[in-house]
ZAMARGU-4260 file (C-alpha; in steps of 0.2 Angstrom, whole numbers, plus 5000, padded with zeros to 4 digits):
<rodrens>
0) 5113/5095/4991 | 5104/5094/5007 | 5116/5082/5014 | 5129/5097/5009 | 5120/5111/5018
5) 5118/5100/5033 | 5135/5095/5037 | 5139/5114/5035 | 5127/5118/5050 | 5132/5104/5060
10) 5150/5110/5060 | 5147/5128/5069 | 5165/5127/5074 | 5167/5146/5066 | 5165/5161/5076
15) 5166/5177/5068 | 5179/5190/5074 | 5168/5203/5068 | 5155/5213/5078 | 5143/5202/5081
20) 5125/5211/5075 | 5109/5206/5081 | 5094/5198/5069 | 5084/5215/5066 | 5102/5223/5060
25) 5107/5210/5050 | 5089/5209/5043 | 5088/5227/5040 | 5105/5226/5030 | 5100/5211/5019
30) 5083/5221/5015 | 5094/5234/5009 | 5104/5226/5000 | 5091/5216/4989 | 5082/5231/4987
35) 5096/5237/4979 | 5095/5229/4964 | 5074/5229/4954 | 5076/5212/4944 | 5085/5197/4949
40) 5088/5182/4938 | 5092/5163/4948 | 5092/5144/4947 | 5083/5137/4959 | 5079/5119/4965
45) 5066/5117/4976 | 5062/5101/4985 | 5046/5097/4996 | 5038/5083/5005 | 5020/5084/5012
50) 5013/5075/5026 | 5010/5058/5025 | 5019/5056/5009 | 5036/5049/5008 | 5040/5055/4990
55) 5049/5070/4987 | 5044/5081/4973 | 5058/5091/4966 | 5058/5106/4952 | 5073/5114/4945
60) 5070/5129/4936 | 5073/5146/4931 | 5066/5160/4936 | 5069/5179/4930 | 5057/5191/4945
65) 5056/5212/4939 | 5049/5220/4957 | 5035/5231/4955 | 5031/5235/4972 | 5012/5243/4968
70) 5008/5225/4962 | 4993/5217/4972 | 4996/5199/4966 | 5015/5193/4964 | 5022/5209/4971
75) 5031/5210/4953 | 5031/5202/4934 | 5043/5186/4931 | 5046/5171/4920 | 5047/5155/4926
80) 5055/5142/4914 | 5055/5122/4919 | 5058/5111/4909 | 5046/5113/4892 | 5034/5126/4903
85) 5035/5142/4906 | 5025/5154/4917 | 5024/5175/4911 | 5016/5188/4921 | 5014/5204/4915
90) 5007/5213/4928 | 4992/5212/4920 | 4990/5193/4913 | 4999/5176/4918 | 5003/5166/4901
95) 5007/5148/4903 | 5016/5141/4890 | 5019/5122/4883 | 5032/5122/4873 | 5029/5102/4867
100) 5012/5108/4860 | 5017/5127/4857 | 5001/5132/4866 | 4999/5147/4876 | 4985/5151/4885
105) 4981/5169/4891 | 4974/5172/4911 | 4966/5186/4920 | 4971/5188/4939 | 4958/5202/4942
110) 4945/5188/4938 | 4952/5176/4952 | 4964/5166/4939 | 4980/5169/4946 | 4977/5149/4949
115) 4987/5149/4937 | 5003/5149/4947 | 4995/5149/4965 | 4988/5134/4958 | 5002/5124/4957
120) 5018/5118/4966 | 5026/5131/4952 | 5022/5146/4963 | 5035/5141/4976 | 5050/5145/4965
125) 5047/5162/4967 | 5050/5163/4985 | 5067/5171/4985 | 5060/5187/4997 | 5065/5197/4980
130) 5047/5203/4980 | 5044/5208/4997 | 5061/5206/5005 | 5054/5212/5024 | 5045/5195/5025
135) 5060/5187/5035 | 5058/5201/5048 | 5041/5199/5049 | 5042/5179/5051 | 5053/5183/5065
140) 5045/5196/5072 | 5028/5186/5072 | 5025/5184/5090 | 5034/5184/5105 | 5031/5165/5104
145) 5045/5166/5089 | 5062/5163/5094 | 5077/5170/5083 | 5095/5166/5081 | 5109/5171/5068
150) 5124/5163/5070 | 5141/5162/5057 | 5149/5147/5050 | 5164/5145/5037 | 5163/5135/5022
155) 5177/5137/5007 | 5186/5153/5017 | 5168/5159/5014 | 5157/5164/5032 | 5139/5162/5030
160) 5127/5168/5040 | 5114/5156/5048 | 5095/5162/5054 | 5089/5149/5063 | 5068/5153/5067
165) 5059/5141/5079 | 5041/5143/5084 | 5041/5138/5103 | 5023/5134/5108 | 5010/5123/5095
170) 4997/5131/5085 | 4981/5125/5076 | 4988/5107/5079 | 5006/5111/5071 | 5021/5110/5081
175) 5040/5110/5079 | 5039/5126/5064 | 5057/5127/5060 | 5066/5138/5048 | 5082/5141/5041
180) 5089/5154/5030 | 5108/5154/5026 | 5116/5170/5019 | 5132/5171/5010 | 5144/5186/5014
185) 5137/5196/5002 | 5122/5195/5010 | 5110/5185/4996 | 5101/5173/5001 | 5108/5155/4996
190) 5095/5143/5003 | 5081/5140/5015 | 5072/5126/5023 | 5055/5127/5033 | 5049/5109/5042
195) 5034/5108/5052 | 5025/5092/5059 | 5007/5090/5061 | 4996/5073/5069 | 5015/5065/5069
200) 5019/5068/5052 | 5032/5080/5046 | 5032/5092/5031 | 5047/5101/5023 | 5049/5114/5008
205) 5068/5118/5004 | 5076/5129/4992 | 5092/5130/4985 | 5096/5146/4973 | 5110/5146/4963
210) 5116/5156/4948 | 5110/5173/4954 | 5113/5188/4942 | 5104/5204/4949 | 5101/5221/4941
215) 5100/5212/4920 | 5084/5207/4917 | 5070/5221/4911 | 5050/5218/4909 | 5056/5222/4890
220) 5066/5207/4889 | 5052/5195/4896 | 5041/5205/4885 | 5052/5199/4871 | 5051/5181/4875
225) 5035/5182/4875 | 5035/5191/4857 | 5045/5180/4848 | 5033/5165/4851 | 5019/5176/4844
230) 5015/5169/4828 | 5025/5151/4831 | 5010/5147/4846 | 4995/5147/4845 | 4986/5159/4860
235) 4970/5158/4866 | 4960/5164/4882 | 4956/5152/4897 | 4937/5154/4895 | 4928/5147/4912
240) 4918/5134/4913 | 4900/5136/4914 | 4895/5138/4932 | 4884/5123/4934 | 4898/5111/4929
245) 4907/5117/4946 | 4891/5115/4956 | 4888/5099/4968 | 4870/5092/4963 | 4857/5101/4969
250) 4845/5099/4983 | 4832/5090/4976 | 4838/5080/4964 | 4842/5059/4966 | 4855/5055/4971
255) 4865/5044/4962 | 4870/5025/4968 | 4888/5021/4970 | 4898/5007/4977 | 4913/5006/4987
260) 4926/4996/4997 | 4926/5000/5017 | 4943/5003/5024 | 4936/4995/5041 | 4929/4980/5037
265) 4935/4976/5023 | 4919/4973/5014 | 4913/4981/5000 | 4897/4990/5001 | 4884/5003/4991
270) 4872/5016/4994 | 4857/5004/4991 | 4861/4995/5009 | 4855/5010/5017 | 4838/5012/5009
275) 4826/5020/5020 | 4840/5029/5033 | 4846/5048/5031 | 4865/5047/5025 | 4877/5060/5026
280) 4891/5058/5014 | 4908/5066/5016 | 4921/5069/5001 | 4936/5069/5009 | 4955/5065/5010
285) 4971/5062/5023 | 4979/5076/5019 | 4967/5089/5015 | 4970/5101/5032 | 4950/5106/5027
290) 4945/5088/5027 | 4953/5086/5044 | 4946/5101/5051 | 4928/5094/5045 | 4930/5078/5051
295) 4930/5086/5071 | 4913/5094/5066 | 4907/5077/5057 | 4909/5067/5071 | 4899/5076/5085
300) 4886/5075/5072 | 4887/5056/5073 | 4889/5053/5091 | 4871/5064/5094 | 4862/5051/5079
305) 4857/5034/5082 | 4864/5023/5069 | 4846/5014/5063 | 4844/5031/5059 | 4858/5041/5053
310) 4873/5035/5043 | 4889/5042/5038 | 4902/5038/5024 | 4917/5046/5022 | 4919/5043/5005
315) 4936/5044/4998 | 4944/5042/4980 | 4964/5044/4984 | 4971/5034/5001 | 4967/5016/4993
320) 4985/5012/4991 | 4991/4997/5002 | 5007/5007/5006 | 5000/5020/5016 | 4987/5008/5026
325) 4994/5010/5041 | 4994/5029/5039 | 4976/5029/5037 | 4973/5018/5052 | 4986/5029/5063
330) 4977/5045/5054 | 4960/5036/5058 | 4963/5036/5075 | 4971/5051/5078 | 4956/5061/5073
335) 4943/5050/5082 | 4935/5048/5067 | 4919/5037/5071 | 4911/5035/5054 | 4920/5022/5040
340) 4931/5027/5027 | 4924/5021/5011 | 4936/5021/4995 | 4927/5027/4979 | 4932/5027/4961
345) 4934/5044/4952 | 4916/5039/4943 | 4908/5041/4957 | 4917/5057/4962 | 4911/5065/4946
350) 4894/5057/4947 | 4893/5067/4964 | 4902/5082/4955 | 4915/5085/4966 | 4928/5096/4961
355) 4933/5104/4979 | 4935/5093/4996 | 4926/5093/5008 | 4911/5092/5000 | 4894/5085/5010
360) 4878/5078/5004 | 4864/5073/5014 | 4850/5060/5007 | 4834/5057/5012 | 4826/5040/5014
365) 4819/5042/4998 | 4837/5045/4990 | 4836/5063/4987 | 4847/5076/4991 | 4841/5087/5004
370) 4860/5097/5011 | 4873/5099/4998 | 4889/5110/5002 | 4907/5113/4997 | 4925/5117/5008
375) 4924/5119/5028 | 4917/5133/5036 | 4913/5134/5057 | 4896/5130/5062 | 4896/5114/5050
380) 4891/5104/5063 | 4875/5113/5070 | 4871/5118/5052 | 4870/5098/5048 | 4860/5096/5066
385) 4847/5111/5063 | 4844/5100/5047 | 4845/5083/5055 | 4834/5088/5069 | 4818/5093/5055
390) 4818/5072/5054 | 4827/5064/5069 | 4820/5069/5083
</rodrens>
């Protein structure tokens, strides 16, 4: 399919005879037109490939969308259906359904749970611009730094209309942002592609709708699916878990021993090596945008220590695979990362009750816990040297 789509592109040998109409026109007549219809029924198959993977992961589904434009967190209720799962939103709950173990379990958005589809992978098949169709203008309208063309093509007697969206200067480390929409003549949007390439790797999500039906579907009839499993399921609420299960260990409290394997040498090693030396312990992966972001804060914090006294580990459970070696070493490098990469088992990621990355520790010479904090924020690194400085001067 992508093949398809891209030997359409490549063949640009149509010209319209028609007037030609500039990228805010067009926009404003394709935002009309969707919001001409409340509910829109499609097929969809979405494909995406994240940096430093070379897997693609694909997911077909089905996807009914009811815009409600005064809705905060979707922008309207829908059904999602792939597979033996489905996603219902309400307006008011997200239901996930399993329909192998005919389970539903009940969420509550306004208690931060709309996880539940923003959570996963799943949330990108609602991105037909149904919802909110003025995103395209606003994509293209970003900066003066966006640059945008619409061109036509033929394909079947049929002329599609091609937006083309380049970003043309590099932000935050990201460079070469591409996207593509493609319009049929009706106007509906028939598929999109967004690529992006960050630290030499590149990223795509792509879509591919098909089947659309527009103006069918009401919020009774999801209600109905919903209804007629009632009964069949079984339904229960999502409880939380209890907050201290989510908490790093606490300041104070030993820290546990671990072993590892080092990326660098090659040798395995564990936290008794380091007896009597203050070590800072980083949870961290390749492609966790977070992790990298810590990393540039984590290694001034290791060139301003001596080594006899400070150590560092980044310690890390999921880049151990042989075939992405050279990544890590090319990623390793990249990032100037000047403290070893040590591969953990998932043991000790829970011994360490790490649930969110980054996650820091910092241990005493007596193998206590004195810093312990979870995700990125700025200032990490003269937070860890206010604390560093108590003992390292």
């Amino acid at each position: 399919m992508r093949r398809l789509w891209y030997a359409v592109l490549s063949l640009m040998l149509f010209v319209s005879c028609q007037k030609s109409v500039s990228v805010k026109e067009f926009l404003s007549d394709y935002e009309k037109y969707a919001l001409k219809s409340n509910s829109l029924e499609y097929n969809v198959l979405y494909k995406h490939k994240s940096f430093s993977f070379d897997d693609t992961l694909d997911i077909y589904a089905n996807c009914r969308l009811i815009r409600h434009s005064e809705d905060t967190f979707f922008g309207g209720s829908f059904w999602i259906e792939k597979d033996s799962l489905a996603w219902y939103y309400d307006l008011k709950h997200i239901y996930t359904i399993n329909h192998k173990t005919k389970k539903i379990v009940k969420f509550f958005p306004e208690k931060g749970q709309d996880w539940a589809v923003k959570g996963s992978a799943i949330h990108h098949v609602l991105d037909s611009y149904f919802f909110k169709p003025n995103l395209i203008s606003k994509i293209c309208t970003y900066n003066s730094k966006v640059q945008s063309l619409l061109k036509d093509s033929v394909i079947n007697d049929g002329v599609l209309k091609i937006l083309e969206v380049k970003a043309l200067e590099s932000e935050d480390g990201f460079s070469n942002r591409q996207g593509l929409f493609v319009f049929n003549s009706a106007k509906a949007l028939k598929y999109v592609d967004y690529k992006v390439k960050f630290q030499n790797e590149w990223q795509y999500n792509e879509w591919h709708f098909l089947d659309e039906i527009r103006g069918r579907v009401t919020d009774e009839d999801l209600k109905s699916s919903l209804d007629s499993l009632k009964g069949v399921y079984s339904l229960e609420s999502y409880k939380e878990p209890a907050p201290e299960i989510l908490k790093l260990l606490s300041v104070g409290s030993k820290a546990p021993e671990f072993s590892g394997f080092c990326f660098q040498t090659q040798d395995s090693l564990s936290l008794k090596d380091f007896k009597g030396k203050y070590v800072v312990l980083d949870f961290w992966y390749r492609v966790c945008y977070p992790c990298i972001q810590a990393i540039a804060s984590l290694t001034k914090v290791r060139e301003k220590y001596d080594e006899d006294k400070l150590v560092m580990l980044g310690l890390n459970p999921f880049d151990n695979k042989r075939t992405t070696s050279d990544k890590l070493k090319s990623f390793i490098k990249i990032n100037k990362m000047n403290y070893p990469t040590v591969f953990v088992s998932k043991e000790v990621v829970e011994k360490y009750k790490v649930t969110g990355y980054p996650s820091f520790y910092v241990i005493n010479p007596k193998g206590e816990i004195i810093y312990s904090e979870e995700g990125y924020r700025e200032g990490l690194d003269q937070e860890l040297e206010k604390l560093l400085d108590q003992y390292l001067k």
